[in-house]
N, C-alpha and C positions, 0 to 999 in steps of 0.2 A: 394520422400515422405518427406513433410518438418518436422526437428527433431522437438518432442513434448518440453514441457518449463517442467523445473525443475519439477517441483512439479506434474506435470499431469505423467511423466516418474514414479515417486518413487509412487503415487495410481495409477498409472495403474494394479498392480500385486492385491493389495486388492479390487478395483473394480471388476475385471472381478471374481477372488473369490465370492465376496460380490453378482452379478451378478447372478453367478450358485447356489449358493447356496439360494436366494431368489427364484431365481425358482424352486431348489427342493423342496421349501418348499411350494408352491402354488401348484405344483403338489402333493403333499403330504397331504393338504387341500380337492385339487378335487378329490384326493381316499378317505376319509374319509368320504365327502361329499356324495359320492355313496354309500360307505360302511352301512352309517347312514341311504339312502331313502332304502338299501333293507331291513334293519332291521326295520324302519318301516313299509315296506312293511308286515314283517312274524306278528309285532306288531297290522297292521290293519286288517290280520287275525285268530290273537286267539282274537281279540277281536268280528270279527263277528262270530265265532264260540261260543265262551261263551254266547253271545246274544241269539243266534239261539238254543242252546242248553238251555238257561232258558225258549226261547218261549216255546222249545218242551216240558220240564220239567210243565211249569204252567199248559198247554194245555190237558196232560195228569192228571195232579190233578183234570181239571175241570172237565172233563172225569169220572175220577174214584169219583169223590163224585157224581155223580148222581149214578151211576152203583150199588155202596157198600151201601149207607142212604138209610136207609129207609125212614124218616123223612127229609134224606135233608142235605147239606150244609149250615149253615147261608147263609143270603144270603153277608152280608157285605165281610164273606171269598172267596165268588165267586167274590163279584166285584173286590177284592182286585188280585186275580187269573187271571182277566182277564184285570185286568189297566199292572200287569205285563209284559202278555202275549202280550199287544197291543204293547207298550213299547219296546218290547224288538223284537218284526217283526218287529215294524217302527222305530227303531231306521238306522239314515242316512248310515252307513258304509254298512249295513245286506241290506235293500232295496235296497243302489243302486246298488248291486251286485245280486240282484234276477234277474232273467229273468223277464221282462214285462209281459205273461201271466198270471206267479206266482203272480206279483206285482199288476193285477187286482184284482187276488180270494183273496191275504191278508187282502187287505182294506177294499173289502167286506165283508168278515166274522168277519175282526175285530171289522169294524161298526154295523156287529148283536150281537155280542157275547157281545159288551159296549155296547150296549141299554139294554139287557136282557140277563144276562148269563144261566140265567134258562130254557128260551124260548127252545122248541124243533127244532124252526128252527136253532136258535143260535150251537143249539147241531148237528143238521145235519150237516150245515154249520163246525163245529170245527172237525167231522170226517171224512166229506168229504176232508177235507184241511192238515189232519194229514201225510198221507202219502205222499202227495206231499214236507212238510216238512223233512219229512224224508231221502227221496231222497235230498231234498237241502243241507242239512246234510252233509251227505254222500258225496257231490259234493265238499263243502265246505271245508271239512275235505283232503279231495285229495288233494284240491289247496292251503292247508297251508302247507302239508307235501312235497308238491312242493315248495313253496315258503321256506319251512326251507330247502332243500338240495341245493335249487338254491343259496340261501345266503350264505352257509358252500362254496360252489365250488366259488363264487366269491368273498367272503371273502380271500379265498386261493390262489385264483389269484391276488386278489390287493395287499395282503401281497405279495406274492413272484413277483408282477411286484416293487412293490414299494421298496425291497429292492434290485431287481438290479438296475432299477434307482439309486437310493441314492450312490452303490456303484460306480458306473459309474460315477457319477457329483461328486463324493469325487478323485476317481483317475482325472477326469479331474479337478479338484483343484488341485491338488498332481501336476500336470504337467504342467498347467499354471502360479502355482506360481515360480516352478525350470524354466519354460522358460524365464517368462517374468523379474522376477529378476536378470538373469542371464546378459539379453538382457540391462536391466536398469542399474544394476552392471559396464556391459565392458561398456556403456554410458558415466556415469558416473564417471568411471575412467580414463576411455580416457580424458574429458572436464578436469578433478581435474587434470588428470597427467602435462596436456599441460600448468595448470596454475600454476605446481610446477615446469615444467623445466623451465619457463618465470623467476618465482622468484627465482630460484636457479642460471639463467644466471646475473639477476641480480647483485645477493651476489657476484657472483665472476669477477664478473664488466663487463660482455662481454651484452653491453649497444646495444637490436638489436627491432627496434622502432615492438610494437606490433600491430595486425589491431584489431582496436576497431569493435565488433559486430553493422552494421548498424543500428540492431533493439533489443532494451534490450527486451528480452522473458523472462528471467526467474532470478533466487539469480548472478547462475553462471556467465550468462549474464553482470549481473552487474559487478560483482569482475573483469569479463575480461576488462568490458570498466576504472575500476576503476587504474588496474594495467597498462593499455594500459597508460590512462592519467597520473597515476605515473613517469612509464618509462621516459614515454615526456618527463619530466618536469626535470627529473635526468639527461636525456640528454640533456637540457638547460643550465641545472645548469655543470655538466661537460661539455660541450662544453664553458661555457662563464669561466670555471677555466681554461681551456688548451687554452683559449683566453687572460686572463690575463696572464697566464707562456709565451704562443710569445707575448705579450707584454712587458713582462717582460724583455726578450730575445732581443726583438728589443731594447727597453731602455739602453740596456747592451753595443748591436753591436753598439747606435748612439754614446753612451758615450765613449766606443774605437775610434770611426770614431775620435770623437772631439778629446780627446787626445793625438791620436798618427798621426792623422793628421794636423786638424786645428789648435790646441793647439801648435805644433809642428811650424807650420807655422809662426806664432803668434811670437814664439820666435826667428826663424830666424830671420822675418823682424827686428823684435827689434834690433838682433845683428847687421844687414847690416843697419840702419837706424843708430844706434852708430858709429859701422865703416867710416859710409859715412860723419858724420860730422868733423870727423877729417883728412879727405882727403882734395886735393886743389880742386879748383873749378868745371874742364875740369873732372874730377875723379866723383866727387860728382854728377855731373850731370849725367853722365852714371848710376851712382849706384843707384839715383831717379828714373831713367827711368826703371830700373831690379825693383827698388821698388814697382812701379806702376803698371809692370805686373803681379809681384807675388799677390798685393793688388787685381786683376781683378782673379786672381785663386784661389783668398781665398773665394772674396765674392762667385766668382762660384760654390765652395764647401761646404759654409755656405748654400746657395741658397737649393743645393742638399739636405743636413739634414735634412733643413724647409721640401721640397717637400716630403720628406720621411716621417716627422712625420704627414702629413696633405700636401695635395696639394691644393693649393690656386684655381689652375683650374678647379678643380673639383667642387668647391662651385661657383666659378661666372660664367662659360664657362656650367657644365653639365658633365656628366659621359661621353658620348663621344667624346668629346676635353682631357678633361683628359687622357683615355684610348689611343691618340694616341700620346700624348704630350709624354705618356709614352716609347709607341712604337719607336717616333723618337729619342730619348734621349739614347733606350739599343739597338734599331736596326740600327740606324744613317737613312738608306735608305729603306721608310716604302713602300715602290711602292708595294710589296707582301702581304702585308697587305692589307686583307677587313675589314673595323668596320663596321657591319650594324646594330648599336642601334635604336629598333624601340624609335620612340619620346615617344609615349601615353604609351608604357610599362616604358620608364623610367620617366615618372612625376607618375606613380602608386606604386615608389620608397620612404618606408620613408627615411628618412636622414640616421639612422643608416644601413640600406640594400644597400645602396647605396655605403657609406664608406664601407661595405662588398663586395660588390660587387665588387670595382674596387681595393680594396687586392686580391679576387681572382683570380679577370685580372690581376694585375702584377703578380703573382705567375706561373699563367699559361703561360703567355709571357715568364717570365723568362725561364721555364722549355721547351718551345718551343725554345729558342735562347740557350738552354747549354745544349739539349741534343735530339733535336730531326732531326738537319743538314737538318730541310725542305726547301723548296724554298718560301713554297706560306704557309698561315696562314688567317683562314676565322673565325672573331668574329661574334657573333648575339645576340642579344635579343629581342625574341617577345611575345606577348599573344597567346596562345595555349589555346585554351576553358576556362576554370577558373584559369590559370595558366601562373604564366610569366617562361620561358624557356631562360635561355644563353648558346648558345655553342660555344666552342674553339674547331676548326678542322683543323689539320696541315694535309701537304700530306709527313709525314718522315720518320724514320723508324721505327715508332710503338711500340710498347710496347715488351718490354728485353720480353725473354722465351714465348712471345705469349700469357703471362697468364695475360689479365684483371681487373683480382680479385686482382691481387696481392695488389697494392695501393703502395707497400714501395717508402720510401724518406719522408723527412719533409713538402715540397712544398704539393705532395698529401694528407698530412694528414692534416695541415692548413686548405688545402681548405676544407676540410670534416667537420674540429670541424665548419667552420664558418659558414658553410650550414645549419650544425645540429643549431648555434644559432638562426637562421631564421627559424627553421622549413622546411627548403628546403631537397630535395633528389638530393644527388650527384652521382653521375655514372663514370667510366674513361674506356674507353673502345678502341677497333679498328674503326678505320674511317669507314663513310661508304661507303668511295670508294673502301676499302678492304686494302688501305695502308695510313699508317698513324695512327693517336692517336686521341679520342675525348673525348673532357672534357662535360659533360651536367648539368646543374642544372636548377634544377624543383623546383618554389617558390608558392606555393599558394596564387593567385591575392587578397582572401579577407584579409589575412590578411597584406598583403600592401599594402595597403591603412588605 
C-alpha cells in the first residue's frame, strides 16, 4: 500500500471524524424528517375532525331552527349555516378522506341545501345525510386517536433508535481518532526520527551519502531530498579539504624528496666538480665521467618529482599509457598486468576525473605491489548502463581478518575521499574469484561529461 503524503496522513484522523459525524447528522435529519410527516400526519387529522365537527355542529342548527321557530330563522342566518356547513364537508383534507358513496350524497345535499336552506327537500336531504356523518365522525375520531398513539410509539422509537446511533458513530469517533492518530503519530515519527539521526550523524561528522526520495510526496519528502543534497555537498566540500591536507602532504613528501635527495645531489656534484679541477688530467677525466653519471641519476630523479607532481603521459598519450608507464616504473616486468581501459569511457573523462582517476590507479598499484604478494593484476574501465565503472582485481591474499568493511590504511582512505569528490561510490572487497582483493568505483556517466 503506497504511504499517504504528509498532510493527507495528519486529516486523515479529522476526515473520517468529520465523515461519521456528517452522517450522523443526515441521519438525524432523516428522523426528524419522519418524525415531522407523522405529526402532520395527527395535524391533518384534528384538522379534519374540527371540520367535520363544525359540518355537524351548522347542520344541526339548521335543523333545530326550523323545528323550534315558529316564524322561522332569518333567512340570511340559514344561508350563512349552510355556506358554513358546505365549506366545511367540502373542505379538501375531510372529502378526500370520505368514502366515495358518502362523497356522492355530500355534494348533493350540499347543492340543495345552497340553493334553498329552507326548501323541505333541502331539510330531507340534511336529515337523511345527518347520520351518515355521524358515523364518519366517529370513524374519523378512531383514526386520529390511532394516528396520535402511532406518532407517540414512533416518536419513541426514533428517539431511542437515534440516540444509539449517535452513541455508536461517537464511540466510533472516540476509536478512529485513538487509531488513526496513533498509526499517523508512529508515521510520522519514524519519517522525523530517521531525519534527526541523518542530522545528528551529520553534527558529529559521520558524513554517510543519504538516498534522496525519487518522488517529492509531501513537506517531509522535501526536507529529505533537501538534507540528502546538503550531505552531498558537505561531502564534496570534506572530500576536496582531505584532498587538499594529501595535497598538502604530497607537497611536503616532494619537498623532502628535493631536499634530502636532490638537493643533496646537487651538492656533491658541486663538491666532486671542485675536487676534480684540482686534480691532473688522467684524474679529472675519470671524475667527469662519475660526473656525468651522477648528472644522468639526477636528471632521472628530477624526472621522477615532475612525473609525480603531474605526469606528462597522461596529458599527451591518455590515461592508459600513463597507467602503465606507471606500472613499468614500480613493477619493472608488467607481463601480469592487464589494463583494459575502455577508449569511449575514457574520453567521457573530464580532465579533473581523469587526474583522479589515475591517483587512484597508482594508489591501488601501489597497494597491490606492497602488500598483496599476487602474481597477476587485472585493471578495467567500462560503461555499465549510465555508469562508468573501474576495477582493480589482484588474485593475492585478500583482505587482513576477512573483514571488507574494514577500509584502514591511508592508500584506502585517498581513494575514497577522491571518489567522494567526483560523486563516485567506492567499494574494497574480496575478488570474485573468491581469492584476492577488489577495488570498484562507480562514477555516474552524466556527470562526466
Amino acid at each position: 500500500m503506497p504511504r499517504l503524503p504528509f498532510i493527507y496522513q495528519l486529516s486523515l484522523a479529522p476526515a473520517a471524524i468529520i465523515a461519521l459525524l456528517t452522517g450522523l447528522i443526515v441521519f438525524t435529519l432523516l428522523q426528524l424528517a419522519h418524525i415531522r410527516h407523522e405529526n402532520e400526519v395527527v395535524q391533518q387529522w384534528i384538522r379534519i375532525t374540527d371540520r367535520l365537527h363544525i359540518a355537524i355542529a351548522a347542520g344541526y342548527r339548521l335543523q333545530d331552527a326550523d323545528e323550534r321557530s315558529v316564524d322561522g330563522i332569518s333567512r340570511p342566518a340559514k344561508e350563512e349555516q349552510a355556506v358554513i356547513f358546505s365549506e366545511n364537508l367540502l373542505y379538501p383534507e375531510v372529502i378526500y378522506k370520505t368514502p366515495p358513496e358518502l362523497q356522492t350524497r355530500i355534494r348533493q345535499s350540499v347543492s340543495e341545501i345552497g340553493a334553498s336552506p329552507s326548501a323541505a327537500s333541502a331539510q330531507a336531504a340534511l336529515r337523511a345525510l345527518m347520520p351518515g356523518l355521524e358515523a364518519l365522525d366517529n370513524a374519523f375520531w378512531e383514526q386520529k386517536r390511532a394516528a396520535y398513539a402511532n406518532y407517540y410509539t414512533k416518536l419513541n422509537s426514533v428517539i431511542a433508535r437515534l440516540a444509539e446511533v449517535s452513541l455508536y458513530a461517537l464511540l466510533a469517533c472516540i476509536a478512529l481518532a485513538i487509531v488513526l492518530s496513533a498509526a499517523t503519530l508512529r508515521s510520522v515519527r519514524r519519517r522525523l526520527g530517521a531525519l534527526a539521526e541523518y542530522a545528528r550523524d551529520v553534527c558529529n561528522g559521520k558524513l554517510v551519502p543519504i538516498t534522496s526520495p525519487p518522488v517529492v510526496r509531501d513537506e517531509l519528502d522535501a526536507l529529505t531530498a533537501g538534507l540528502a543534497a546538503m550531505t552531498q555537498r558537505l561531502i564534496h566540500v570534506v572530500a576536496a579539504e582531505n584532498l587538499l591536507q594529501g595535497a598538502e602532504q604530497e607537497r611536503k613528501r616532494i619537498a623532502l624528496d628535493l631536499h634530502d635527495q636532490v638537493l643533496a645531489d646537487l651538492t656533491a656534484l658541486s663538491r666532486n666538480l671542485e675536487a676534480a679541477e684540482s686534480t691532473d688530467t688522467l684524474q679529472r677525466t675519470e671524475r667527469y665521467a662519475r660526473l656525468h653519471s651522477d648528472l644522468t641519476l639526477l636528471a632521472t630523479d628530477i624526472r621522477r618529482v615532475i612525473d609525480d607532481l603531474h605526469p606528462q603521459t597522461l596529458d599527451i598519450l591518455g590515461l592508459e599509457a600513463a597507467t602503465r608507464s606507471f606500472i613499468q616504473r614500480q613493477a619493472g616486468d608488467s607481463r601480469q598486468w592487464a589494463v583494459r581501459l575502455d577508449s569511449d569511457a575514457e574520453r567521457a573523462l573530464s580532465e579533473f576525473q581523469r587526474v583522479n582517476l589515475f591517483r587512484i590507479l597508482c594508489e591501488a598499484i601501489t597497494n597491490v605491489l606492497r602488500h598483496s604478494d599476487a602474481s597477476a593484476c587485472v585493471i578495467a574501465l567500462r560503461t555499465l548502463d549510465d555508469r562508468l565503472v573501474l576495477t582493480v582485481e589482484d588474485n593475492g591474499a585478500g583482505i587482513p581478518d576477512a573483514n571488507p568493511g574494514r577500509g584502514d590504511g591511508h592508500g584506502l582512505s585517498n581513494i575514497r575521499e577522491r571518489a567522494l569528490s567526483m560523486g563516485g561510490v567506492f567499494t574494497f572487497g574480496l575478488s570474485s574469484q573468491g581469492r584476492g582483493a577488489r577495488l570498484e568505483l562507480s562514477l555516474p556517466l552524466a556527470s562526466a561529461r
